[in-house]
MARLUMTOR-833080 format. One record per residue (C-alpha): residue in one letter; residue number from 1; x, y, z. Coordinates in Angstrom, 1 decimal, decimal comma. Layout:
BEGIN
+------+-----+--------+--------+--------+
! type ! seq !     xx !     yy !     zz !
+------+-----+--------+--------+--------+
!    a ! NUM !      X !      Y !      Z !
...
+------+-----+--------+--------+--------+
//
This chain:
BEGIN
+------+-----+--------+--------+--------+
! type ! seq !     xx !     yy !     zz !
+------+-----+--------+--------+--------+
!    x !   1 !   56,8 !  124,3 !   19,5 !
!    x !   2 !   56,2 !  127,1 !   22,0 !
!    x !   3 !   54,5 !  130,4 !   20,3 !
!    x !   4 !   55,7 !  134,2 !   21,5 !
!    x !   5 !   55,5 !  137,1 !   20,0 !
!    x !   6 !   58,6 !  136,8 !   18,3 !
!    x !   7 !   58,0 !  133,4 !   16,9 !
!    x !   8 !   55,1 !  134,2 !   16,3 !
!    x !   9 !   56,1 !  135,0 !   12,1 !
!    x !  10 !   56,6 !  131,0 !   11,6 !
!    x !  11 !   53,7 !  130,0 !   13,4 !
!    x !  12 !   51,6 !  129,5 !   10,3 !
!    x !  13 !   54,5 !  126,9 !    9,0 !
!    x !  14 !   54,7 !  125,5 !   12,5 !
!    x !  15 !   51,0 !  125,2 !   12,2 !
!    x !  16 !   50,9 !  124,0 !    8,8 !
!    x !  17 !   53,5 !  121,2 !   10,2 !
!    x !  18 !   51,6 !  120,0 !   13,0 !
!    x !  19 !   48,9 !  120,1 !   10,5 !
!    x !  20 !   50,3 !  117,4 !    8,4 !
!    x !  21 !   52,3 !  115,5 !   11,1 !
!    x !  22 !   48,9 !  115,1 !   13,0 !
!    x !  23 !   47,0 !  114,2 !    9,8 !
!    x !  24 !   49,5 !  111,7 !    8,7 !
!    x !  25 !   49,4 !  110,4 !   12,3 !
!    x !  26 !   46,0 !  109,9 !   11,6 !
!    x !  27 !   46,2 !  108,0 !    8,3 !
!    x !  28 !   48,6 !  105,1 !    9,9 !
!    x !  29 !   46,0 !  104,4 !   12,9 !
!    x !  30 !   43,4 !  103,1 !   10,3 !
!    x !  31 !   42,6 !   99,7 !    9,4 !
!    x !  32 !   45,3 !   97,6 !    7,2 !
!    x !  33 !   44,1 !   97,6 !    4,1 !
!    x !  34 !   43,7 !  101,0 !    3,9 !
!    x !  35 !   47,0 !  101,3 !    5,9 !
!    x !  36 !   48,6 !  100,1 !    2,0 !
!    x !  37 !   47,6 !  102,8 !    0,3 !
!    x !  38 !   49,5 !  105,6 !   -0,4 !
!    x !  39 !   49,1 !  109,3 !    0,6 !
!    x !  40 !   48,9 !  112,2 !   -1,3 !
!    x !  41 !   50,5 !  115,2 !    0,2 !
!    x !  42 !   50,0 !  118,8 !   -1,3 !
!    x !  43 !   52,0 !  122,1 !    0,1 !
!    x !  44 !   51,4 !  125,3 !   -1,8 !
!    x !  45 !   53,7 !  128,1 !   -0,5 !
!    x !  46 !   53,2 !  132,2 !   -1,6 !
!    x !  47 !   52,9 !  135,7 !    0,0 !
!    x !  48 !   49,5 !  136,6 !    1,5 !
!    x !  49 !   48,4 !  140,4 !    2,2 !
!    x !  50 !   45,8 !  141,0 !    5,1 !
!    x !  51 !   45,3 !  144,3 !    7,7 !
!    x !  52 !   48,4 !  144,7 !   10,2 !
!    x !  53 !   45,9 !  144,4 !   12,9 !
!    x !  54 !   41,7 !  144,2 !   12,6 !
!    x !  55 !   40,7 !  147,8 !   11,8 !
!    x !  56 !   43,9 !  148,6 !   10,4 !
!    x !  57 !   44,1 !  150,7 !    6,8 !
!    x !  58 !   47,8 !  149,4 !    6,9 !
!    x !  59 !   48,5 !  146,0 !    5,0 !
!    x !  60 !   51,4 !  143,7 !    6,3 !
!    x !  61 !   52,9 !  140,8 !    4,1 !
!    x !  62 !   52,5 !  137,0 !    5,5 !
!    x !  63 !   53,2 !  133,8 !    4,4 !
!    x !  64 !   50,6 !  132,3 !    2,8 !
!    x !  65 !   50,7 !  128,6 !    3,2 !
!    x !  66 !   48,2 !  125,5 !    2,5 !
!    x !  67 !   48,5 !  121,5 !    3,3 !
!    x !  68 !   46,3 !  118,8 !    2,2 !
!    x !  69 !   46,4 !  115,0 !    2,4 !
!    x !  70 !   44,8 !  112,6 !    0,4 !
!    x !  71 !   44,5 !  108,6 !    0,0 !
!    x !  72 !   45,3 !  107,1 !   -3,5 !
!    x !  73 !   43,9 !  108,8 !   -5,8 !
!    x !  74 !   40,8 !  110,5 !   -3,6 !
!    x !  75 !   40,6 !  113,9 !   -4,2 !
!    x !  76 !   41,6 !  116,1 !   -1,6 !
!    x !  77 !   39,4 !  117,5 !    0,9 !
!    x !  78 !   37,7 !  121,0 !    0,4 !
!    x !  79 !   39,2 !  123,3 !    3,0 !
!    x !  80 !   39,0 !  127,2 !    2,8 !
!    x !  81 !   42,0 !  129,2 !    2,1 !
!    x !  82 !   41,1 !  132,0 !    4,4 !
!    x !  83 !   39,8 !  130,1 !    7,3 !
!    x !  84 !   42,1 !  128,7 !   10,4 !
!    x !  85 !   44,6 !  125,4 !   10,4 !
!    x !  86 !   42,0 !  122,7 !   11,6 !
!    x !  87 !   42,1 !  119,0 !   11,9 !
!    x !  88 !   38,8 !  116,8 !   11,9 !
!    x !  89 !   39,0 !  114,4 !   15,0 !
!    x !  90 !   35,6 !  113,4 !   14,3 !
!    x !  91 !   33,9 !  112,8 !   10,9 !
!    x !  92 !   30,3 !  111,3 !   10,7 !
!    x !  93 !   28,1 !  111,7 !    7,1 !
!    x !  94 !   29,6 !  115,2 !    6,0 !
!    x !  95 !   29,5 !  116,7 !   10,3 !
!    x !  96 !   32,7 !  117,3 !   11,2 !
!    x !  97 !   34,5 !  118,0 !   14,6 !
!    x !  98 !   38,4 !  119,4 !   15,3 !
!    x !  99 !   41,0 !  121,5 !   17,3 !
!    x ! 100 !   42,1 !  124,6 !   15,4 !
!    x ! 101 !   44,6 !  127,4 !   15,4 !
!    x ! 102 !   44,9 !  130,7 !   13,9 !
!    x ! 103 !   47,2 !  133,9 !   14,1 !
!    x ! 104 !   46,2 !  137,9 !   14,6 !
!    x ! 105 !   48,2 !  140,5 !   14,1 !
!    x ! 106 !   49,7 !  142,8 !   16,2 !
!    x ! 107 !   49,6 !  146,4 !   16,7 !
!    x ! 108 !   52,5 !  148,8 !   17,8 !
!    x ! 109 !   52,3 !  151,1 !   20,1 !
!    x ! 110 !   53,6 !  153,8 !   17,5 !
!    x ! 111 !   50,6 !  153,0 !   15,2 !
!    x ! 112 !   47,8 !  154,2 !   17,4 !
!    x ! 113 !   49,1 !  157,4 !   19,5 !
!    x ! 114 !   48,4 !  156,8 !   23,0 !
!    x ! 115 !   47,7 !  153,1 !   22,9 !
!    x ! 116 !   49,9 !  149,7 !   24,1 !
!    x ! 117 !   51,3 !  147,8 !   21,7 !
!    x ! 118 !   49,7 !  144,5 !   21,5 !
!    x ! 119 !   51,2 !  141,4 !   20,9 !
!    x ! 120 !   50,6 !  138,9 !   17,8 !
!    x ! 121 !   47,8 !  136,6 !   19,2 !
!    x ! 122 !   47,8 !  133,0 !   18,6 !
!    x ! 123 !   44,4 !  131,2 !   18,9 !
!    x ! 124 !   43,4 !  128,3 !   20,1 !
!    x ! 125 !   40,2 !  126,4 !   19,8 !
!    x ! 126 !   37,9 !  124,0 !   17,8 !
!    x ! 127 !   35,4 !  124,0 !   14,8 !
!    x ! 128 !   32,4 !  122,3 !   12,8 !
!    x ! 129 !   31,5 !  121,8 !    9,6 !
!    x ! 130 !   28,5 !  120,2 !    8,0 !
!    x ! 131 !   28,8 !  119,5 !    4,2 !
!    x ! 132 !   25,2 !  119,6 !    3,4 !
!    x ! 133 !   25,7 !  118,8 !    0,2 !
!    x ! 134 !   29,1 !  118,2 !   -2,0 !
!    x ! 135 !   28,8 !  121,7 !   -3,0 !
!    x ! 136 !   27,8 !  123,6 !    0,0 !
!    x ! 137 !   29,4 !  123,4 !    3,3 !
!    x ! 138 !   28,9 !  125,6 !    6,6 !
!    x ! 139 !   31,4 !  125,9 !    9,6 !
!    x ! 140 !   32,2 !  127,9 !   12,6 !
!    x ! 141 !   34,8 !  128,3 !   14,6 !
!    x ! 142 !   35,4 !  129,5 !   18,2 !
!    x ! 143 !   39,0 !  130,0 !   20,0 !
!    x ! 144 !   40,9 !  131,7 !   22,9 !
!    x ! 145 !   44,0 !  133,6 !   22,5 !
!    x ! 146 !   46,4 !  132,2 !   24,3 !
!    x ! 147 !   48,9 !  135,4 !   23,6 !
!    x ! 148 !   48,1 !  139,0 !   22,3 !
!    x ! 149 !   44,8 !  139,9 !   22,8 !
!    x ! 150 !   43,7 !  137,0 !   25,1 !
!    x ! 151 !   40,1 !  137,2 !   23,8 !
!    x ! 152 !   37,6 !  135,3 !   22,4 !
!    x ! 153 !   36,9 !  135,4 !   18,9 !
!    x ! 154 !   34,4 !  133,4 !   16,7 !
!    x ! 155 !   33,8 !  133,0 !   13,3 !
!    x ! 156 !   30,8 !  131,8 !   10,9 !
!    x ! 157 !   31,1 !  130,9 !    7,3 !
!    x ! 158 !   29,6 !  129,5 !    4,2 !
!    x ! 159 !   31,0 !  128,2 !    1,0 !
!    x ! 160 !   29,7 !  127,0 !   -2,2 !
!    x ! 161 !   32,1 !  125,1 !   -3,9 !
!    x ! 162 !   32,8 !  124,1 !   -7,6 !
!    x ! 163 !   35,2 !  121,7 !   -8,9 !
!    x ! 164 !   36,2 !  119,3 !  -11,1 !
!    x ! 165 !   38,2 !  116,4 !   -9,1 !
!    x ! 166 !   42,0 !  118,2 !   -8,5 !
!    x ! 167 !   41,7 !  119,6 !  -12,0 !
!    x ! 168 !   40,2 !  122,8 !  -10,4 !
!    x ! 169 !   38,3 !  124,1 !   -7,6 !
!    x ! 170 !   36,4 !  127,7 !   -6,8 !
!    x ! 171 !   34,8 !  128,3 !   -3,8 !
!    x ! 172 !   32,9 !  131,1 !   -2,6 !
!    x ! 173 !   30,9 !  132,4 !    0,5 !
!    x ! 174 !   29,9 !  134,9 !    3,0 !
!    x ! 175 !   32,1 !  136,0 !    6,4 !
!    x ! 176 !   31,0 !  136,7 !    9,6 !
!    x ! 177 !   33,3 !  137,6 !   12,6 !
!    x ! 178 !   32,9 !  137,7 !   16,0 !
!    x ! 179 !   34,4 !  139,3 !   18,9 !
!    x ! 180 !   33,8 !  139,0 !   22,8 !
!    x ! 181 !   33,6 !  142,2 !   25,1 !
!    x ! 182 !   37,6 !  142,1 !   26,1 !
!    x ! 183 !   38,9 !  141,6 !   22,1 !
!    x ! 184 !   36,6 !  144,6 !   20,8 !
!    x ! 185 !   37,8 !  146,8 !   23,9 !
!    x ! 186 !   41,2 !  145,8 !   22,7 !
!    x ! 187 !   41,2 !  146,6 !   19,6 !
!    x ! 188 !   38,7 !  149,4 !   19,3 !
!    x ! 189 !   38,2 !  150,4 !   22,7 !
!    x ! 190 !   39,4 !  153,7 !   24,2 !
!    x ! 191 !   39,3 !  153,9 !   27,8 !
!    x ! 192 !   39,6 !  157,3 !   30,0 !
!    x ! 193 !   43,7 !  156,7 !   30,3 !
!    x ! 194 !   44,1 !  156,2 !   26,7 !
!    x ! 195 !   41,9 !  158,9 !   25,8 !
!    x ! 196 !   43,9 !  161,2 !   28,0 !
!    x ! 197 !   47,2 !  160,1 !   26,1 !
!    x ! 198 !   45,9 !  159,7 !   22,6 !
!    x ! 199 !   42,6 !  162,6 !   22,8 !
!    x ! 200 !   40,3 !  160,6 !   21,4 !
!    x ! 201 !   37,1 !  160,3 !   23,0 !
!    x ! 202 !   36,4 !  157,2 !   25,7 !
!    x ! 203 !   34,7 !  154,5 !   24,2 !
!    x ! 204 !   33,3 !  151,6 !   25,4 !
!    x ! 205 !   33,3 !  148,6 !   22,9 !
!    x ! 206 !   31,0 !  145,5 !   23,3 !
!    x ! 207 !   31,0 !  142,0 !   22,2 !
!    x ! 208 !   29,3 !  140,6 !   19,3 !
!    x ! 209 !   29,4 !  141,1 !   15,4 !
!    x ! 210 !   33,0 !  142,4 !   14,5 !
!    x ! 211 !   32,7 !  142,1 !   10,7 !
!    x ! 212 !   30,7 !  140,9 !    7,9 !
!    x ! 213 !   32,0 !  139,7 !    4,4 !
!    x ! 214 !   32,9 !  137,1 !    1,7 !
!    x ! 215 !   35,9 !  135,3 !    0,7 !
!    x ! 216 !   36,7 !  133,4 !   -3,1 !
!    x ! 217 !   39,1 !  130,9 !   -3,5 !
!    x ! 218 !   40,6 !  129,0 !   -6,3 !
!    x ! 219 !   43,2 !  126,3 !   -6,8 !
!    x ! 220 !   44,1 !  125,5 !  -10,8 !
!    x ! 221 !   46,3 !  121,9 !  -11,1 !
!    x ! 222 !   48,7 !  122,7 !  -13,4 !
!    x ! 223 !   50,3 !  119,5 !  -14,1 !
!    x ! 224 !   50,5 !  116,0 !  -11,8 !
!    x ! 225 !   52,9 !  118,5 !   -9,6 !
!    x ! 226 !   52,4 !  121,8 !   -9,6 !
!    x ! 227 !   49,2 !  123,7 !   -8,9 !
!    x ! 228 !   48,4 !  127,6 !   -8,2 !
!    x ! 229 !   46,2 !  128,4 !   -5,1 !
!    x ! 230 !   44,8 !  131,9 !   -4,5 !
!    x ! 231 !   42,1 !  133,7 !   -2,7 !
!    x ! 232 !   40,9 !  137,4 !   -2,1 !
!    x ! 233 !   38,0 !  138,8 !    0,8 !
!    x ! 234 !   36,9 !  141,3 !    2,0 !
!    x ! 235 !   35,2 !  142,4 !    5,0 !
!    x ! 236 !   32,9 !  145,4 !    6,2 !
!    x ! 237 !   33,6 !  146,9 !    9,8 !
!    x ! 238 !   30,2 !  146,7 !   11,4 !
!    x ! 239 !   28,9 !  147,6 !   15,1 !
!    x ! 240 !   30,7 !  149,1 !   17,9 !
!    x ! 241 !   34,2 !  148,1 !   15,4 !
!    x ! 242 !   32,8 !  150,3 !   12,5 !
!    x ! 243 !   31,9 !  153,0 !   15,3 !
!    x ! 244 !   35,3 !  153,0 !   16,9 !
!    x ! 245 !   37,9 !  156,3 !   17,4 !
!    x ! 246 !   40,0 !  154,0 !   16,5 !
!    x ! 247 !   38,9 !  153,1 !   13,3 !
!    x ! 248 !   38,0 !  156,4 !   12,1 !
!    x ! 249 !   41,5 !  158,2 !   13,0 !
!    x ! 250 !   43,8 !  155,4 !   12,3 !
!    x ! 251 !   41,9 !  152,9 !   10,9 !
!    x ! 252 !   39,3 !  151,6 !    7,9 !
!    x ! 253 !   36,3 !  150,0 !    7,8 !
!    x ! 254 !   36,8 !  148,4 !    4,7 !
!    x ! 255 !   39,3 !  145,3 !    5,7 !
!    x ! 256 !   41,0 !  143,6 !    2,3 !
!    x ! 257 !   43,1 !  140,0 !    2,1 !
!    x ! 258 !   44,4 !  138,2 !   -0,4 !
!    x ! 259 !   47,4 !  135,5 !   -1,2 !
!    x ! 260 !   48,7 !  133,4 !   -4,5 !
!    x ! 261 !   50,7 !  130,2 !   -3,7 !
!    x ! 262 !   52,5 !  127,5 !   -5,4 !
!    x ! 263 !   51,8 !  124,0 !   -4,9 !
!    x ! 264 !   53,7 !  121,2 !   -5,2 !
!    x ! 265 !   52,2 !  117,7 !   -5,0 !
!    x ! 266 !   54,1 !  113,8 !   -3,7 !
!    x ! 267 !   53,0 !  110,5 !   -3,0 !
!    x ! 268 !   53,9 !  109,4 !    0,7 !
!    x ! 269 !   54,4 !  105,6 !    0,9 !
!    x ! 270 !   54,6 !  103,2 !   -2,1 !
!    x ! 271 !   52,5 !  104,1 !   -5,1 !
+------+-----+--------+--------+--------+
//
């Protein structure tokens, strides 16, 4: 499907589609034997809250929307609620390698006096993980928007996780977000035009650090079926995005997110 600004709201169910279709894709090139077993597929739906745009003090509502595939009666993979749709193309002793996708918001032009509106974003890009150890896994993640900001953006993360098989799972890390020259200027730059419109001072923003943080996640099985899936973070402005005009008239440092879903769980193939 072809993303724009106003499809952009069902890109996250677009994504999550490809997500599966790809996955699933996946499963029937593997060997034959395996080929017989059946899949496991879990969708958990629910509202999500995160910033209208990074640096807002504004919160806009999103869906909030989770897929997961699993063999026979393997339990499913750990994957982080907060972090971008991904699928592992290459998978070697816990090191893992994959395309990715993510949405940003956007930002009117009514919300910061003085400033274009920006479009949603959506990004495009790989990641890798390492699972050092069952419980502890690192990953980061670099893509392009294609739309919006057309900027670079990065992201490094850690997790800790805890479970139980499916019966129940918490996971919890620390956030870091990166930024390259042309997505801080967008966001929390001011150049001498928009100053003139908006009077706040110029400022020029530079690439690097954007935010630091940590995300929790939890997903409770409720029954065979149904499970609950929810996670809240937070993140600190830091750098030239803490320091911005931007920010301090219109914005917040502090940057909350958070989302509860319902899951819903069916074999795929004979059981």
């Amino acid at each position: 499907m072809p993303f724009c600004p106003s499809s952009a709201p069902f890109a996250r169910p677009v994504a999550l589609a490809l997500t599966l279709g790809l996955t699933l894709g996946a499963f029937a090139s593997t060997a034959s034997a395996r080929e017989k077993e059946p899949r496991r597929v879990r969708i958990a739906i629910g509202p999500e809250i995160q910033p209208s745009f990074p640096g807002s003090d504004s919160l806009s509502v999103r869906p909030f929307l989770e897929g997961d595939i699993a063999r026979g009666d393997e339990p499913f993979e750990f994957e982080a609620p907060d972090e971008s749709f991904g699928i592992p193309v290459v998978s070697v002793g816990g090191f893992e390698v994959g395309p990715s996708m993510a949405v940003e918001g956007k930002r009117k032009a009514d919300e910061v006096p003085g400033f274009v509106k920006v479009n949603r974003s959506l990004e495009l890009g790989g990641f890798v993980q390492m699972f050092l150890a069952p419980s502890f896994r690192l990953r980061a993640d670099l893509r392009q928007g294609v739309t919006g900001h057309e900027a670079l953006v990065g992201s490094v993360s850690a997790d800790w996780i805890m479970r139980d098989g499916d019966r129940w799972l918490v996971s919890v890390g620390p956030r870091v977000t990166l930024g390259s020259g042309k997505h801080q200027r967008t966001w929390f730059g001011v150049s001498p035009a928009q100053a003139t419109a908006s009077g706040l001072p110029v400022f020029e923003a530079n690439g690097g650090v954007q935010s630091v943080g940590a995300a929790a996640g939890l997903i409770r099985q409720l029954d065979a079926r149904w499970s609950l899936h929810g996670y809240a973070r937070y993140d600190r402005l830091v750098g030239d995005a803490a320091d911005s005009p931007v920010v301090r008239a219109y914005g917040a440092r502090d940057q909350f997110s958070g989302g509860l879903a319902l899951g819903y769980t069916f074999w795929w193939g004979k059981r």
